[in-house]
C-alpha positions as CSV (number, residue, x, y, z in Angstrom):
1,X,0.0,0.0,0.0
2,X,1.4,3.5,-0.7
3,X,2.6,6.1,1.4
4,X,1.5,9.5,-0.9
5,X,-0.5,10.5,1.9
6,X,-1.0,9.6,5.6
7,X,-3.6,11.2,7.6
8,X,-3.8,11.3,11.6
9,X,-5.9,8.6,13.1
10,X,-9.8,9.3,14.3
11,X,-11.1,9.2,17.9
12,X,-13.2,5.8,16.8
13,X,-9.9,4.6,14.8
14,X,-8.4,1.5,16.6
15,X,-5.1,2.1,18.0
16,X,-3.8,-1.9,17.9
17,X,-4.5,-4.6,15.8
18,X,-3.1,-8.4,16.7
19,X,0.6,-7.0,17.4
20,X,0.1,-3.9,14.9
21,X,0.5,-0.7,16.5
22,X,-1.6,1.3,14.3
23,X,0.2,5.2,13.6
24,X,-1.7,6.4,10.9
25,X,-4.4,6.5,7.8
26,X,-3.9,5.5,4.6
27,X,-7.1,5.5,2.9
28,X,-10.8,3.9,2.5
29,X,-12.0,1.6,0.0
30,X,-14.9,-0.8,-0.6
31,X,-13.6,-3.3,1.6
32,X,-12.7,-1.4,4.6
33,X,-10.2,1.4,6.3
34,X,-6.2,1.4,5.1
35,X,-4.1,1.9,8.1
36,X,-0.2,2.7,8.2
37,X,0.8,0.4,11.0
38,X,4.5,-0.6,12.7
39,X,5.1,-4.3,13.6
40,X,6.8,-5.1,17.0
41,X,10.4,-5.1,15.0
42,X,9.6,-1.5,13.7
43,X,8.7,-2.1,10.2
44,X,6.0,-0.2,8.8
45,X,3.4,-2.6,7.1
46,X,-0.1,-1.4,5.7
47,X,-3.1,-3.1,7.6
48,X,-6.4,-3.4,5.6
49,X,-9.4,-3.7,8.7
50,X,-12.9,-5.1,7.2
51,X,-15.5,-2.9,7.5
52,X,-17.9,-3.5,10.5
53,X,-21.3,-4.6,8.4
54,X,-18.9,-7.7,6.8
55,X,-17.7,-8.8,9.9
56,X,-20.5,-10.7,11.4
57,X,-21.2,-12.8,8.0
58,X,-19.7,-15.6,8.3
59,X,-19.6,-16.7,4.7
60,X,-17.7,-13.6,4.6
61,X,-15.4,-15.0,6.6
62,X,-14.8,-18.0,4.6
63,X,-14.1,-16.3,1.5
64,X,-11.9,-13.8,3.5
65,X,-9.5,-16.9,4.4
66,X,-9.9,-18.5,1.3
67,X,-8.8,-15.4,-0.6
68,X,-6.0,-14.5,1.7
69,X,-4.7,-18.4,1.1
70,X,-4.2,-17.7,-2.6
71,X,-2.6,-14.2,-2.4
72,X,-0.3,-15.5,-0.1
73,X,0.9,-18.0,-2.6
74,X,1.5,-15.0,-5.0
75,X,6.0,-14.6,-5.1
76,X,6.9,-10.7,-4.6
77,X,7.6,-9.8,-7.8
78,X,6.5,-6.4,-8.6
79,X,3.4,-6.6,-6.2
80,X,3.1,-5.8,-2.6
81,X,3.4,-9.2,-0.5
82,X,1.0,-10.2,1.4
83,X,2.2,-10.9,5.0
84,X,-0.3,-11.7,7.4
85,X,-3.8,-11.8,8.2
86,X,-6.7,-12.6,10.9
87,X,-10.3,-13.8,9.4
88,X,-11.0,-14.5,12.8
89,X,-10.6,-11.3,14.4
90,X,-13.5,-9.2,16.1
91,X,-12.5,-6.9,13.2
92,X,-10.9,-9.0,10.2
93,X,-7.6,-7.4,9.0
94,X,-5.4,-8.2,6.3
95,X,-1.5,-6.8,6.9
96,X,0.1,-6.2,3.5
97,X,3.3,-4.7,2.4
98,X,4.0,-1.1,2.8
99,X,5.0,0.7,-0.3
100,X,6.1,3.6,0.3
101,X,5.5,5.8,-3.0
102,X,2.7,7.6,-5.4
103,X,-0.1,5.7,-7.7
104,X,0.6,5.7,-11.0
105,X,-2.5,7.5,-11.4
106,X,-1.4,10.6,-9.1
107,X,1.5,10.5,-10.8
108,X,0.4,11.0,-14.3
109,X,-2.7,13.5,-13.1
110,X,0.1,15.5,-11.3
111,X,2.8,15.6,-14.1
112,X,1.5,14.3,-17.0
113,X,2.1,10.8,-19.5
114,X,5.2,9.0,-18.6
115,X,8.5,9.5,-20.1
116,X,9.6,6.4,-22.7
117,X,11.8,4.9,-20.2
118,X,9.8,5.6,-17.1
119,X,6.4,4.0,-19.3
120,X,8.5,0.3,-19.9
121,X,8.8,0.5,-16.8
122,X,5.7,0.3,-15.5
123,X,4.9,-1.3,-18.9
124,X,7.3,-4.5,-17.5
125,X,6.7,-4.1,-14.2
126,X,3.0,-4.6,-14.3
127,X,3.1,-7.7,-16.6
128,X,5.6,-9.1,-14.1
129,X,3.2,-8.8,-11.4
130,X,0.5,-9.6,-13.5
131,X,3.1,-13.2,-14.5
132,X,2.7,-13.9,-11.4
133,X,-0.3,-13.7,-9.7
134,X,-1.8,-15.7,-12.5
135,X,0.8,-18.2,-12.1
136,X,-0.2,-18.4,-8.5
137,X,-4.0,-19.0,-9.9
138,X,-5.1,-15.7,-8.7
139,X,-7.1,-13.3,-11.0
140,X,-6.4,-9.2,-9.7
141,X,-10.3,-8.4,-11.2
142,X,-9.4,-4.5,-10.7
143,X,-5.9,-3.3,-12.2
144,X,-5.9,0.3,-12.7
145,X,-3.8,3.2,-12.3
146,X,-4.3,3.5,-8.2
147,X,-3.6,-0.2,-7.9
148,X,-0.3,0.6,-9.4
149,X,2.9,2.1,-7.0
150,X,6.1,3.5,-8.3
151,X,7.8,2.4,-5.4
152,X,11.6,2.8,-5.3
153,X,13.1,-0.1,-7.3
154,X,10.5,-1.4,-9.3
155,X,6.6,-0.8,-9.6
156,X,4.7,-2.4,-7.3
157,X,1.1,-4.1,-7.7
158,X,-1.8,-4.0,-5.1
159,X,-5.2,-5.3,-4.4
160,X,-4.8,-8.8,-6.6
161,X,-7.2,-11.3,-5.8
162,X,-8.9,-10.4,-2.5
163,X,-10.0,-6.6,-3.1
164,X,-12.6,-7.3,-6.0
165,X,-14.2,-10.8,-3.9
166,X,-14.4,-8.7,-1.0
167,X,-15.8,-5.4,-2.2
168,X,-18.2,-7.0,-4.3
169,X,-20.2,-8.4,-0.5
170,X,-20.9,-5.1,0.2
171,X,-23.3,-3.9,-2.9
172,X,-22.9,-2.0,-5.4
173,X,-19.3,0.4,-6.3
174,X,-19.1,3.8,-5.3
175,X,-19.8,6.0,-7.9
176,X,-16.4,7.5,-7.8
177,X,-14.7,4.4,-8.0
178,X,-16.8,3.1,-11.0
179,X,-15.5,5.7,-13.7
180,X,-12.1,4.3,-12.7
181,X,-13.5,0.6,-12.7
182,X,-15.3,0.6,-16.2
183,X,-12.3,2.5,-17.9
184,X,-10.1,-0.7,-17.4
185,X,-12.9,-3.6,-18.0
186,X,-12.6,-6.2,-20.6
187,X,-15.6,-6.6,-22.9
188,X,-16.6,-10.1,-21.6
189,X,-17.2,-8.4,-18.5
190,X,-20.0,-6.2,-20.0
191,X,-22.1,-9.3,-21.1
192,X,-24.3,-11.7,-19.6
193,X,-24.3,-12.3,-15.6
194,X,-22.4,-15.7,-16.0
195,X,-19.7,-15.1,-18.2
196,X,-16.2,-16.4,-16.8
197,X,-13.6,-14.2,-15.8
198,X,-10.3,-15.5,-17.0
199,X,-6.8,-13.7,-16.5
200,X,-7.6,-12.0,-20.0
201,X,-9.2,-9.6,-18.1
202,X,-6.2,-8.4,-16.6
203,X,-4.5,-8.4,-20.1
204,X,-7.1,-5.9,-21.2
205,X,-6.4,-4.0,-18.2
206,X,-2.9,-3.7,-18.4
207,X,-3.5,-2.5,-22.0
208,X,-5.8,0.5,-20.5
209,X,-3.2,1.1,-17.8
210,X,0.1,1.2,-19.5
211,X,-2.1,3.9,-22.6
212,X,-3.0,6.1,-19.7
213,X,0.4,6.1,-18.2
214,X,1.7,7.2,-21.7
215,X,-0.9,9.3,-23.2
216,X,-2.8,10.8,-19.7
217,X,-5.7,9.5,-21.3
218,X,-7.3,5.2,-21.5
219,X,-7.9,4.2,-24.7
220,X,-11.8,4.3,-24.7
221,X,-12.1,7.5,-23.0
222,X,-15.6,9.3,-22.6
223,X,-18.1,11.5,-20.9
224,X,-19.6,8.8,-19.0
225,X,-18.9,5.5,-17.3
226,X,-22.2,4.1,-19.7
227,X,-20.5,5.6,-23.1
228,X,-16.9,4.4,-21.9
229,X,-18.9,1.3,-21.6
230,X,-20.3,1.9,-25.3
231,X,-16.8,2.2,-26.6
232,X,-14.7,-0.8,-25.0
233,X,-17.6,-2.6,-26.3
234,X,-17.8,-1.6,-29.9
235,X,-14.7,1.1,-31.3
236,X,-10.9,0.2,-31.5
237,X,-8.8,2.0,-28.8
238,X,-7.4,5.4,-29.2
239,X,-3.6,4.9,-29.0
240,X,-2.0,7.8,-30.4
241,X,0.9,9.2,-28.6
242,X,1.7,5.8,-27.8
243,X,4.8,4.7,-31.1
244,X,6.6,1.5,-32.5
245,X,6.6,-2.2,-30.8
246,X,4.9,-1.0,-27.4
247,X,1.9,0.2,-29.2
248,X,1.6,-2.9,-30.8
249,X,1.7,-4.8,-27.7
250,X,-0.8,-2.5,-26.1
251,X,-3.1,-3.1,-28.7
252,X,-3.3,-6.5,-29.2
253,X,-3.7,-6.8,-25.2
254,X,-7.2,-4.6,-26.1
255,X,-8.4,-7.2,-28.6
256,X,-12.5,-7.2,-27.9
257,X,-11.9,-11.1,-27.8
258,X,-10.5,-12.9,-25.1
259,X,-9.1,-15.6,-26.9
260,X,-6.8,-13.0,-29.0
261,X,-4.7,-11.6,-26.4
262,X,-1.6,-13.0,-25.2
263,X,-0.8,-13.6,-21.7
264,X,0.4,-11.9,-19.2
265,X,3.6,-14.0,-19.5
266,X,3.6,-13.4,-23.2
267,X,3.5,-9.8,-22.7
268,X,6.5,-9.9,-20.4
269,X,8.4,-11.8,-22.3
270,X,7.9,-10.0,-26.0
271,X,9.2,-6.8,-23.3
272,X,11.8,-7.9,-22.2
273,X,13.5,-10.9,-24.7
274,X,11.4,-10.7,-27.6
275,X,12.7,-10.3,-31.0
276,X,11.6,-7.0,-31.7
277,X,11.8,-5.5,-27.9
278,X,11.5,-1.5,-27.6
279,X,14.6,0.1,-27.5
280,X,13.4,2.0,-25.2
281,X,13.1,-1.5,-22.6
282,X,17.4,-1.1,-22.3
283,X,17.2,2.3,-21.0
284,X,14.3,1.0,-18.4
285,X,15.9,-2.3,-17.4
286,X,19.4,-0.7,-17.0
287,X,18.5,1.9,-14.4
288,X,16.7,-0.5,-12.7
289,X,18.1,-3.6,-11.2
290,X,15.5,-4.5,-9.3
291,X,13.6,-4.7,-11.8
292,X,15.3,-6.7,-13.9
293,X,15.9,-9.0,-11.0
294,X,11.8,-8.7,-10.6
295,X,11.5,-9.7,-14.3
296,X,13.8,-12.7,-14.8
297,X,12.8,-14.2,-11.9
298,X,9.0,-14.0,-12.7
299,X,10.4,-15.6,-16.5
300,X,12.5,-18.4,-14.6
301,X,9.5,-19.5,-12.4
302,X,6.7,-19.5,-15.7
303,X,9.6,-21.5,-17.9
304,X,10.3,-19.0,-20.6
305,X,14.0,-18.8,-22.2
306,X,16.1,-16.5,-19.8
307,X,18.4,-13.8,-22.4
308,X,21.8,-12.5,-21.6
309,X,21.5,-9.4,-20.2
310,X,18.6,-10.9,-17.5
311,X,20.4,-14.4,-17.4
312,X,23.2,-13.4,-15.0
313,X,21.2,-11.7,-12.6
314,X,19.9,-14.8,-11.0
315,X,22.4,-17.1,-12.2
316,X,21.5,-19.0,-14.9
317,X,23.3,-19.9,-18.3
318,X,22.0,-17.6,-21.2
319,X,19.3,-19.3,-23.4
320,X,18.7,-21.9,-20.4
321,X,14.9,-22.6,-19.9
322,X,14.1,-22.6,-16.3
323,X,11.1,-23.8,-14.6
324,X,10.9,-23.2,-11.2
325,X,7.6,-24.5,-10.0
326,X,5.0,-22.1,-7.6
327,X,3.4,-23.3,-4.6
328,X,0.5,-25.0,-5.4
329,X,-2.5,-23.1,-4.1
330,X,-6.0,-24.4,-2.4
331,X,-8.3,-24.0,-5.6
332,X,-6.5,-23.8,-8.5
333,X,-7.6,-21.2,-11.3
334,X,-9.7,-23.4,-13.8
335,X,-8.3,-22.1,-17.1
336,X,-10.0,-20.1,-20.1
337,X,-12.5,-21.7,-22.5
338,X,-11.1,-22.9,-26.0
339,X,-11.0,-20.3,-28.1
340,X,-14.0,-19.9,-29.9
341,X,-14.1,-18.3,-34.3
342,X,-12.6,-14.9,-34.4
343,X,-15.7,-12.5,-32.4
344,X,-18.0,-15.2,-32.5
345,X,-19.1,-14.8,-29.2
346,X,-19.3,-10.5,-29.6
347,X,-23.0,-10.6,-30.3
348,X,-24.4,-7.2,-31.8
349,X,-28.1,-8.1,-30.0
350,X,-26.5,-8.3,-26.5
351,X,-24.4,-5.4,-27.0
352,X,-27.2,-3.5,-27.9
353,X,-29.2,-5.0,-25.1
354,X,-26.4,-3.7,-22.3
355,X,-25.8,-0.2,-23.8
356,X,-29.6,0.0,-23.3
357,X,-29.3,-1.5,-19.8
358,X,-26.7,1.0,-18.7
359,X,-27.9,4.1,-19.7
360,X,-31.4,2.7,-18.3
361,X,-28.8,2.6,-15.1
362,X,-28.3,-1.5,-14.9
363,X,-24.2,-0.3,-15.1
364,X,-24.4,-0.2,-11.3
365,X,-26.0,-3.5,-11.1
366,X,-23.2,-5.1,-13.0
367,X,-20.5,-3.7,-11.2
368,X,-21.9,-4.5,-7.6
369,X,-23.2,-8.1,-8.1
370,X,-21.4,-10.2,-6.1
371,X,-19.4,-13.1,-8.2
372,X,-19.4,-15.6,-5.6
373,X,-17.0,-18.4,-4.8
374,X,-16.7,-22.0,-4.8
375,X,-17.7,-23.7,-1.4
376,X,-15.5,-25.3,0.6
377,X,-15.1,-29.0,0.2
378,X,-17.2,-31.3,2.2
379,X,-15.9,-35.2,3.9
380,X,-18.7,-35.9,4.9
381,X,-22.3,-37.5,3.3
382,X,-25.3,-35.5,2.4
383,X,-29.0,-36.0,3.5
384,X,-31.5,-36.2,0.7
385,X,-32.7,-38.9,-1.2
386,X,-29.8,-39.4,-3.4
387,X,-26.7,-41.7,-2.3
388,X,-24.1,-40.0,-0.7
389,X,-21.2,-39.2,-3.1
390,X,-18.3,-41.9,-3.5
391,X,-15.1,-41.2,-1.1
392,X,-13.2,-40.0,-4.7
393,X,-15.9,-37.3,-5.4
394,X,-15.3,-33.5,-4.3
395,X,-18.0,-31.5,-3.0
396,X,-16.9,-27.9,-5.1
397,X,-20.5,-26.0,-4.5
398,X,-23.3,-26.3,-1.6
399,X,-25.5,-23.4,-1.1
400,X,-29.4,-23.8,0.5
401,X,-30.6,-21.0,-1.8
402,X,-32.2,-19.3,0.9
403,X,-30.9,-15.9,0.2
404,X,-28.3,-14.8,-1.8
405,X,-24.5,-16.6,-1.0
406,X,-23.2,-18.3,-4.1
407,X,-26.0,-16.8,-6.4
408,X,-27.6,-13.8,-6.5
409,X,-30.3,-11.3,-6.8
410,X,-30.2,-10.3,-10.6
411,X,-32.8,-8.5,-13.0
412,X,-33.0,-7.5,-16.5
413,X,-35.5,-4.7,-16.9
414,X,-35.7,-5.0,-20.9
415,X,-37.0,-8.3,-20.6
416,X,-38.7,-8.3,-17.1
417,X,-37.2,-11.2,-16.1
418,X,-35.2,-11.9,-12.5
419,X,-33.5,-13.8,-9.9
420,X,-34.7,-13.6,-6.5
421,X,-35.3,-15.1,-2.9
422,X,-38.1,-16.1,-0.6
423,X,-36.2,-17.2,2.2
424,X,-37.0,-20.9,0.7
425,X,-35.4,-20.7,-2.7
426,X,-34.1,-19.1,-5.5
427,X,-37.0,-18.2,-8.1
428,X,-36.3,-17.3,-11.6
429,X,-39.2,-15.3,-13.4
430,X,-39.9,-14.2,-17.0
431,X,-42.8,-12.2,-17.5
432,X,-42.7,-13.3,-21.3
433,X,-41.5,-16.6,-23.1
434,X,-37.6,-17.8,-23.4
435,X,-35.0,-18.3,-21.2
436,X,-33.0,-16.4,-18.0
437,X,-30.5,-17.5,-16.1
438,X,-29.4,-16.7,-12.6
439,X,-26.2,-15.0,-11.2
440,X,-24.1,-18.0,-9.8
441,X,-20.5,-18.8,-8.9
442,X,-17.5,-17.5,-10.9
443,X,-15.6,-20.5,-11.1
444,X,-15.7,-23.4,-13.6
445,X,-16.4,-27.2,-12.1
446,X,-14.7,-30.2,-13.2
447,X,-15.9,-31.9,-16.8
448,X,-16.8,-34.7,-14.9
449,X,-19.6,-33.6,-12.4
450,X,-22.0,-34.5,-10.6
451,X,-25.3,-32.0,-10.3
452,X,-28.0,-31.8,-8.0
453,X,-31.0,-29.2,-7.0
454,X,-34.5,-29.0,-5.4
455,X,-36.7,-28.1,-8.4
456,X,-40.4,-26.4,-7.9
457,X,-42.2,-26.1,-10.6
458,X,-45.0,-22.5,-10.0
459,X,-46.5,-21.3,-12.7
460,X,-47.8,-23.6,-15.9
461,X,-45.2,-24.2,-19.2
462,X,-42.6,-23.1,-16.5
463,X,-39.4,-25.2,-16.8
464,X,-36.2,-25.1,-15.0
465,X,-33.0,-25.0,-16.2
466,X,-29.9,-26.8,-15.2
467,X,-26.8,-25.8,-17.4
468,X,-23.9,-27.8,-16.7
469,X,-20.1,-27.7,-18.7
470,X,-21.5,-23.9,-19.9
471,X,-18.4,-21.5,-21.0
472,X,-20.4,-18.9,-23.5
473,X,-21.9,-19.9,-25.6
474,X,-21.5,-23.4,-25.5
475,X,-22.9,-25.9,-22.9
476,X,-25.6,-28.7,-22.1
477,X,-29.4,-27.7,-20.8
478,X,-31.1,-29.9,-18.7
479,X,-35.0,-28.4,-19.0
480,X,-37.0,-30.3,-16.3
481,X,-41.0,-29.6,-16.7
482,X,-44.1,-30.7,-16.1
483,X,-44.4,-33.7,-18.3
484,X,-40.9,-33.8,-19.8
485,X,-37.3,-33.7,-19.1
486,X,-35.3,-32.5,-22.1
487,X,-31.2,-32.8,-22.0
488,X,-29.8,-31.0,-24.9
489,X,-27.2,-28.5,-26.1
490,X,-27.4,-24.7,-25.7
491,X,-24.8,-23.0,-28.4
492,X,-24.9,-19.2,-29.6
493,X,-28.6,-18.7,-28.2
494,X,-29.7,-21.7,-29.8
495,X,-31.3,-24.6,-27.7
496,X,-31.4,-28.4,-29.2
497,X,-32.6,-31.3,-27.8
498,X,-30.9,-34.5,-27.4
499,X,-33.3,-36.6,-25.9
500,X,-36.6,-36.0,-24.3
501,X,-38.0,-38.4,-20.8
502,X,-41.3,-38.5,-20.8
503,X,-42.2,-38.8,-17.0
504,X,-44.0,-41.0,-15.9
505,X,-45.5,-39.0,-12.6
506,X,-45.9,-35.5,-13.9
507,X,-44.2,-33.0,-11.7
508,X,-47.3,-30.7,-10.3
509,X,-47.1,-27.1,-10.2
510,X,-47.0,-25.5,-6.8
511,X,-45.6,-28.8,-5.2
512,X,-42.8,-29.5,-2.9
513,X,-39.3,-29.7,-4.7
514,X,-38.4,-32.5,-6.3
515,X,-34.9,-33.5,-6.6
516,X,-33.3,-33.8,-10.0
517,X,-30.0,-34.7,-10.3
518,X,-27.6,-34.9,-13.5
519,X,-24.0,-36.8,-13.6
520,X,-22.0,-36.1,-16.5
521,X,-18.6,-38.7,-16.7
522,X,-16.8,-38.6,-20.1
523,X,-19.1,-38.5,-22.8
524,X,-22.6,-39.8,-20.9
525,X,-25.1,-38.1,-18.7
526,X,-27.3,-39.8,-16.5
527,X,-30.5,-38.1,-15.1
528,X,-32.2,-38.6,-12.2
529,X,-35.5,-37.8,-10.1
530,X,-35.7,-38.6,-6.5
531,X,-32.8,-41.1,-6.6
532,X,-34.3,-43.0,-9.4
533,X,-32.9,-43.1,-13.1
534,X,-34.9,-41.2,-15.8
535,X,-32.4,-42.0,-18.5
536,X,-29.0,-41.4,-20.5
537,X,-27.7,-39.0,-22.9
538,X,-24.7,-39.2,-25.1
539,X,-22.6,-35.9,-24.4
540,X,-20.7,-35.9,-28.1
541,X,-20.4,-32.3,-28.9
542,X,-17.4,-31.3,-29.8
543,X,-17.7,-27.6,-29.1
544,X,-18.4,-28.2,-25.4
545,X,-15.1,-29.3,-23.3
546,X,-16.5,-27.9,-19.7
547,X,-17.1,-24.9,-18.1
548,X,-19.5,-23.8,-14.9
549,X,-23.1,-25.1,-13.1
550,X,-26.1,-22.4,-14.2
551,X,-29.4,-22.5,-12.9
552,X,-32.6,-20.5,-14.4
553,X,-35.7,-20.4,-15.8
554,X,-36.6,-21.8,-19.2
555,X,-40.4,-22.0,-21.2
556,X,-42.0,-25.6,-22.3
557,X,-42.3,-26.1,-26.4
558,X,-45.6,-24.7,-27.4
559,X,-45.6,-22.1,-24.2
560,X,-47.5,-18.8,-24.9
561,X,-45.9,-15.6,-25.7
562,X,-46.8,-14.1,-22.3
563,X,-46.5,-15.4,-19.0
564,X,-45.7,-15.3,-16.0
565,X,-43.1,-18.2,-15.8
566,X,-41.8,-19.2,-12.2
567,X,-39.1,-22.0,-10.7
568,X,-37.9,-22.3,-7.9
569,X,-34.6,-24.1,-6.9
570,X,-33.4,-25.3,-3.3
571,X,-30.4,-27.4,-1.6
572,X,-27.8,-27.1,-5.2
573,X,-24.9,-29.4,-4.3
574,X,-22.5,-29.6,-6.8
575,X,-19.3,-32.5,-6.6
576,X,-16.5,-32.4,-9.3
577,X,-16.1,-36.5,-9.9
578,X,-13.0,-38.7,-9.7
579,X,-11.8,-42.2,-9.9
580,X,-15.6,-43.2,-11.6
């Protein structure tokens, strides 16, 4: 954390924390108060306290740790370590690094756009600590210019991992904050509630942060966070006053699709070894030793070719490839879906849909929802009237759907369909005919998986949908109805049926929840009701390789234009299957 500005503490300010004397204010952000604090050696650290309406929620908590655990695991390179922390505190506190210099961002409001040397700097030092907090299978979810400090030495990182999971409990961003937020957003991160955040995310954002470190200006700049919005979603960047190889760089790092941008690893190494480097990289890396150091260190440990002039630094040979393996962390970072064609997935319907839902104000909507996390693993059986799950099966999700935890609240206005909770489920609504699907976890499950979910059917032609292996556009769609279970694909907006299981006991509207479950291993699905077997579908599509667990609402064949359409789910359980 930086040290542009401390500010004396407040009568209500704590004065200790743990063994942190507490000297000073830093700053306040979603998650809590900043404090400049002085371990009991003397070393000034920076102590992040939650604020007091998070503490008592214990799910909180759990993510709080859970967070912590993989930041921890992050190496130092270019970011400021995390050191300590205390979930279990009467206030939680997280005790991070103290860098002592400006933000990026007051640096360039202050004096202007980088120099050349100064902006590969920043340009290598942010991809280095960008190399490896994805290494570490940690996602930052909010680089921008404040989250970057030009410490002595070498640039240093903040906020990776745990600020964006933690801020997002708390409700929607600060209207401040969310000009800076949507400036640096990827487009994926505009469309539909339950597209995947991948590290490409953070590409994109270093693109927006390294243009507005050399220009004074990001790259999609507008009036408004909505027509900011408007532009990363549908114009090329504006990168003039940026020249030669690093404008390049910058610019393929802002490709609209995910799939095109290179990694963060790439974009260190094409900085700093690759064939056409800046010249301009020389004069940075030779006036900075620690960030050299910083940078072929964070090269040795992702097991990219070490050159000369970074080689000696840690001693290896020239040209030798190094891999020095990181830390394992608890839950590793599933990676990115397959590459889909060239902008397939850039629909112009649903970018037309969000412009509309964010000048209609939905922007603050998207930017507060929480993304949830994966539960932690359970040992032991689960009531119900399903078998408990094999010794070799890992339960990965496990929310009662009583209020919103993993999944949330959602709505979209234009089509007057939500998400919501009655303190006994999850209902998904449509006022008209088609499908909606609910806010759920962030993270991708295992391809093999094992699925299961209360399902009330409440109004008639209402049908609820299960989508399982689902990375946009592409996953399976289990449609449970009245008289019918359908289990079929769901590509680009377009629903097929594989097989249709005409039930025997139609499920009655209004009734208690029946449980459905679905267990996809290799290239079968088996469906169940109640513990008993409905049938099995061949899972052969190509296109699908796995992705995450989506619940919503879905209409019956034949359904009439208007509705209302109702489900409810309860009790989703979700296990990623081994050794079956």
């Amino acid at each position: 954390m930086s040290g542009e500005r401390t500010e004396p503490l407040r009568p209500h300010d704590p004065r200790a924390l743990g063994d942190y004397e507490i000297v000073g204010r830093l700053g306040e952000g979603g998650m809590g108060t900043v404090y400049l604090a002085r371990t009991p050696g003397g070393v000034l650290v920076a102590v992040k306290v939650v604020r007091a309406d998070l503490a008592p929620d214990d799910e909180f908590r759990r993510r709080f740790r859970s967070e912590v655990a993989r930041a921890r695991q992050v190496p130092p390179f270019c970011t400021a370590e995390v050191l300590d922390a205390d979930p279990d505190h009467e206030s939680p506190y997280l005790v991070v690094e103290y860098v002592d210099g400006p933000t990026l961002a007051h640096v360039v409001e202050e004096r202007g756009p980088l120099t050349a040397a100064n902006l590969h700097s920043v340009a290598i030092g942010v991809a280095t600590a960008l190399t490896a907090i994805h290494g570490a299978g940690v996602i930052h979810r909010d680089l921008k210019p404040r989250n970057v400090l030009l410490a002595p030495g070498s640039p240093k990182v903040i906020d990776f991992g745990i600020a964006r999971h933690v801020e997002a409990t708390g409700g929607n961003t600060d209207t401040s904050q969310m000009v800076g937020t949507v400036a640096y957003m990827s487009p994926e991160r505009f469309g539909v509630a339950d597209t995947p955040l991948t590290p490409a995310a953070d590409v994109f954002a270093w693109g927006g942060v390294v243009a507005y470190a050399g220009t004074g200006r990001t790259p999609f700049a507008a009036d408004s966070p909505p027509a900011t919005a408007a532009r990363i979603l549908t114009q090329p960047p504006d990168l003039s006053g940026l020249a030669g190889p690093l404008r390049e760089l910058v610019g393929h790092a802002l490709e609209k699709d995910p799939a095109n941008r290179p990694s963060a690893r790439e974009l260190l190494d094409l900085l700093v070894s690759g064939p056409s480097r800046p010249a301009a990289t020389a004069a940075a890396l030779a006036g900075q030793p620690d960030l050299r150091a910083a940078a072929a260190e964070a090269q040795a440990v992702t097991g990219v070719r070490i050159p000369a002039d970074l080689a000696g630094l840690i001693g290896y040979e020239e040209n030798s490839i190094v891999t020095v393996p990181i830390s394992p962390v608890p839950t590793p970072l599933p990676g990115p879906p397959p590459p889909e064609p060239r902008r397939r997935w850039f629909l112009p319907v649903a970018v037309a849909a969000l412009i509309l839902a964010v000048v209609a104000g939905a922007m603050m909507v998207v930017l507060g929802s929480p993304a949830g996390e994966r539960a932690i693993a359970s040992e032991g059986p689960t009531d119900g009237p399903s078998s408990a799950a094999p010794a070799s099966d890992t339960l990965v999700i496990d929310d009662a759907l009583t209020g919103p935890r993993l999944w949330q609240a959602k709505s979209l206005p234009a089509e007057k369909a939500s998400c919501s909770f009655d303190g006994t489920g999850m209902v998904a609504h449509r006022d008209t005919k088609g499908v909606y699907r609910c806010s759920g976890p962030d993270d991708g499950v295992p391809d093999d998986v094992r699925v299961e979910v209360g399902v009330r059917l409440l109004t008639e032609d209402s049908c609820a949908g299960l989508w399982f292996r689902f990375a946009p556009w592409h996953g399976y769609l289990l449609r449970v109805c009245e008289k019918n279970i359908y289990l079929g694909t769901h590509k680009d907006q377009a629903v097929a049926t594989i097989r249709t299981f005409p039930l025997d006991a139609p499920i009655a509207i209004g009734a208690a929840p029946t449980t459905i479950e679905v267990r996809a291993v290799g290239n079968q699905a088996t469906v169940l009701r109640d513990g008993v077997e409905v049938g099995t579908v061949p899972l052969t599509d190509t296109q699908i390789t796995g992705g995450r667990v989506l619940l919503g609402v879905y209409t019956e064949r034949g359904a009439a234009e208007d509705g209302p359409y109702d489900v409810a789910f309860s009790n989703v359980k979700v296990w990623g299957l081994s050794g079956n």
